[in-house]
N, C-alpha and C positions, 0 to 999 in steps of 0.2 A: 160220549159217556165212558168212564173209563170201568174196567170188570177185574175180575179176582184174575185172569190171568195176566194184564197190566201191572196187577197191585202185585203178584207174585213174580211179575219179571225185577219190576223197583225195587222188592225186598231182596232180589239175591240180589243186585248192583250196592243196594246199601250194605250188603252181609262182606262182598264182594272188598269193597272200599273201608269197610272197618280192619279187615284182616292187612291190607297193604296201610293203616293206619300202626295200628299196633305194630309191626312187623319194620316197622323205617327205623332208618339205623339210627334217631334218638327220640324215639317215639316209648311207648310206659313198659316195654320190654326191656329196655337201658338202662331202667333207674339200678345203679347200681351202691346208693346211700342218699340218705337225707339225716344230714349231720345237724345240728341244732346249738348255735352256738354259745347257748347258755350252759351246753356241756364243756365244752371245753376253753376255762378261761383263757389260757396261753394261745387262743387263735389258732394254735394245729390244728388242724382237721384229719383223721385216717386217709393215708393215701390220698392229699391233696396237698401241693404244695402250698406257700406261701400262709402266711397270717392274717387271718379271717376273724374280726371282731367286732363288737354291738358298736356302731356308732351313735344309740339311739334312734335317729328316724333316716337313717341308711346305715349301709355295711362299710366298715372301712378294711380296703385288703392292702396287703404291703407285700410287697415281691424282691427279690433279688433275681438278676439276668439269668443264672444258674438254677430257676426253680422253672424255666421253660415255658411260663403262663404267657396266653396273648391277651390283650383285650380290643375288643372289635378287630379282630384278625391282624394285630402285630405285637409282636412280641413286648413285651411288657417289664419295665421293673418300675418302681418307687413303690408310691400310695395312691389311692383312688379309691371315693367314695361310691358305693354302689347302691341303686334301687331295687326294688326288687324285681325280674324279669314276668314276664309275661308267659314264657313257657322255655323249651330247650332252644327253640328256632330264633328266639329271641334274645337268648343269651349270651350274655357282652364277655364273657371270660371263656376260656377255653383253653386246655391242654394236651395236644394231641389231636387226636379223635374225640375227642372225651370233652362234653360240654359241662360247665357248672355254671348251675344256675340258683339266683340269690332268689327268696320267696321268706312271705313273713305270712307266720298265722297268730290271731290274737293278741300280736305285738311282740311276737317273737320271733326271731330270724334264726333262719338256716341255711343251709348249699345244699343243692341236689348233685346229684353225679351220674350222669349219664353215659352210659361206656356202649359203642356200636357193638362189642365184644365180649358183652356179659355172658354169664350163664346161661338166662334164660331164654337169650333172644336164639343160643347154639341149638336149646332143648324144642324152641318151638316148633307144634306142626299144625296149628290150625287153632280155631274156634268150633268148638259143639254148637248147633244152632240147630231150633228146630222147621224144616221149611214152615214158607207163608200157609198160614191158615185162617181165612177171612171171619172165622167162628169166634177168631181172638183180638178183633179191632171193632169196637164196640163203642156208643154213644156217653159221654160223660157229661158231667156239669160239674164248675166247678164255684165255688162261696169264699170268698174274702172274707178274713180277719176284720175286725172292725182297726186291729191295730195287729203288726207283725209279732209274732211270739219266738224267744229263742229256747231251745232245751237242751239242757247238758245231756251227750251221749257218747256211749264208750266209742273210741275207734282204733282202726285196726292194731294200730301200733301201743296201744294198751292207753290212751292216755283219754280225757273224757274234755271234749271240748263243744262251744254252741255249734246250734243247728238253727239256721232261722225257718220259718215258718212261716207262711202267707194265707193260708186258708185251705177246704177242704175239698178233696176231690171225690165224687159221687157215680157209682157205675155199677150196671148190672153183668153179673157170669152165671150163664143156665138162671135164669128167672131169681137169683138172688143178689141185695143190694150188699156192697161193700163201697169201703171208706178208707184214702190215702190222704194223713197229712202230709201237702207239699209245699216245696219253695217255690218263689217268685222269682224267677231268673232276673234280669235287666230290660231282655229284651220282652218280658212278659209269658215266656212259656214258662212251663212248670216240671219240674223237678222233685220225683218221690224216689224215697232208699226205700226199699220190700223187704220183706221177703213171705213166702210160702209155704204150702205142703210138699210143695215138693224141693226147698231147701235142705242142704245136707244130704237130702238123696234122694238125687237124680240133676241137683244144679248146686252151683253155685251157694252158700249157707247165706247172702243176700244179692239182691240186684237192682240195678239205678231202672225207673221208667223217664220216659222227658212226652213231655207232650206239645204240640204247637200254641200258643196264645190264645187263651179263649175267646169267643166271640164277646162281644156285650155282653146279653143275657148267661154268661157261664160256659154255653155250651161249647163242647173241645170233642175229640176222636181221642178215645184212649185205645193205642194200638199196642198190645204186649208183645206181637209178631217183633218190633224193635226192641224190648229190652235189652237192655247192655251190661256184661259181667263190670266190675267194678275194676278202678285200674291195680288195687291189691293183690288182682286176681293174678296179674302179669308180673307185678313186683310184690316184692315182700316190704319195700319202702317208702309205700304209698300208706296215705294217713287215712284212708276212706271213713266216714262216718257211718256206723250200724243203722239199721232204722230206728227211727225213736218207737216210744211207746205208742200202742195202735195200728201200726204200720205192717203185722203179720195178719196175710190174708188167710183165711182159713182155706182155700181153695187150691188147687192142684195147678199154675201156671204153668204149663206143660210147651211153654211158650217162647220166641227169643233167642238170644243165647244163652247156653244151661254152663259151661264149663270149656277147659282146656281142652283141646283133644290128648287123650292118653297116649303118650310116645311109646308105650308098650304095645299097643292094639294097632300101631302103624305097621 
């Protein structure tokens, strides 16, 4: 049978393994732009070579020898149509150190630009987390939509795109009921943007929960000892989604990861 000091060893090995996640040298510390390229009709992109343009349903890029680009690790000129990648690990173009990656939201295409060399990744000294506290992994249940809902909400980068929604999730903190709508991942766990009383101060102003797949009847572990700061929090270039409406709990989640660590307090 396993006990809170089990659950408190896992929780630092996962607190452990997030930190050398965010911290790889093109992991959500790197994003150093996410260019969109319905901004720029001529296909330049800021500090990216070559010509990056909507081909409709892929990206068409055109290189000359002279503009350094590889694709899947050799060096590259003409044209080639591009899909959109899967993340940085995945991505088929490359400059350098410096991976660009093609990604589409809502039918729009962009390039990411990951630099092992950013700013942030030089500033970073850690994650805020607060230790395991077994008082904050607590019994839920979770209700389907009879049909998915999507809602437009702002996100980070000022712009207001959907959110889908799968159904609600049901959990008590100190003897009172609260309510997260959340998404439906693929693989069936669940996916809520928060945030709290203790947003803006003392964490993070929101933060992602995920939970494992519910059984049949609903029931799931809602563990807030895992919340995870949002990858915005890392970059300024990330699109994260706010919580929609309903989504601020009145309660003080004192819980998770709260914030950066302050490189002045190091």
């Amino acid at each position: 049978m396993s006990t809170d000091l089990d659950a408190a060893d896992a929780w630092k090995r996962w607190h452990e393994e997030r930190v050398r996640t965010v911290s790889a040298p093109h992991g959500p510390l790197a994003l150093t732009g996410t260019h969109w390229l319905g901004d720029y009709p001529d296909g330049q992109l800021p500090a990216i070579a070559g010509r990056w343009t909507d081909g409709g349903d892929e990206v068409v890029l055109r290189a000359a020898a002279e503009d350094g680009l590889t694709l899947d690790g050799r060096p590259f000129r003409g044209e080639v149509r591009l899909g959109a990648d899967s993340g940085a690990a995945s991505s088929r173009v490359a400059l350098g150190e410096r991976r660009l990656v093609v990604m589409r939201r809502e039918g729009l295409w962009a390039v990411r630009d990951f630099d092992p060399g950013s700013p942030a990744h030089r500033a970073f000294q850690g994650i805020e987390a607060t230790p395991y506290d077994a008082a904050w992994s607590v019994p839920g249940r979770f209700t389907p939509y009879e049909k998915e809902s999507t809602v437009r909400v702002e996100n980070a980068d000022g712009r207001a795109r959907g959110l889908g929604l799968g159904g609600e999730l049901r959990f008590e903190i100190r003897g009172v009921e609260h309510t997260l709508q959340v998404t439906v991942e693929e693989d069936g766990s669940l996916w809520a943007v928060f945030a709290d009383a203790t947003s803006g101060r003392g964490s993070h102003r929101f933060r992602f929960l995920r939970t494992p797949a519910p059984a049949a009847d609903g029931r799931v572990t809602v563990d807030f000892n895992r919340v995870t700061l949002p990858p915005c929090t890392f970059a300024d270039h990330f699109i994260c989604p706010f919580p929609p409406p309903g989504n601020t709990l009145s309660v003080a989640v004192a819980a998770g990861e709260r914030n950066l660590v302050d490189r002045s307090s190091v």
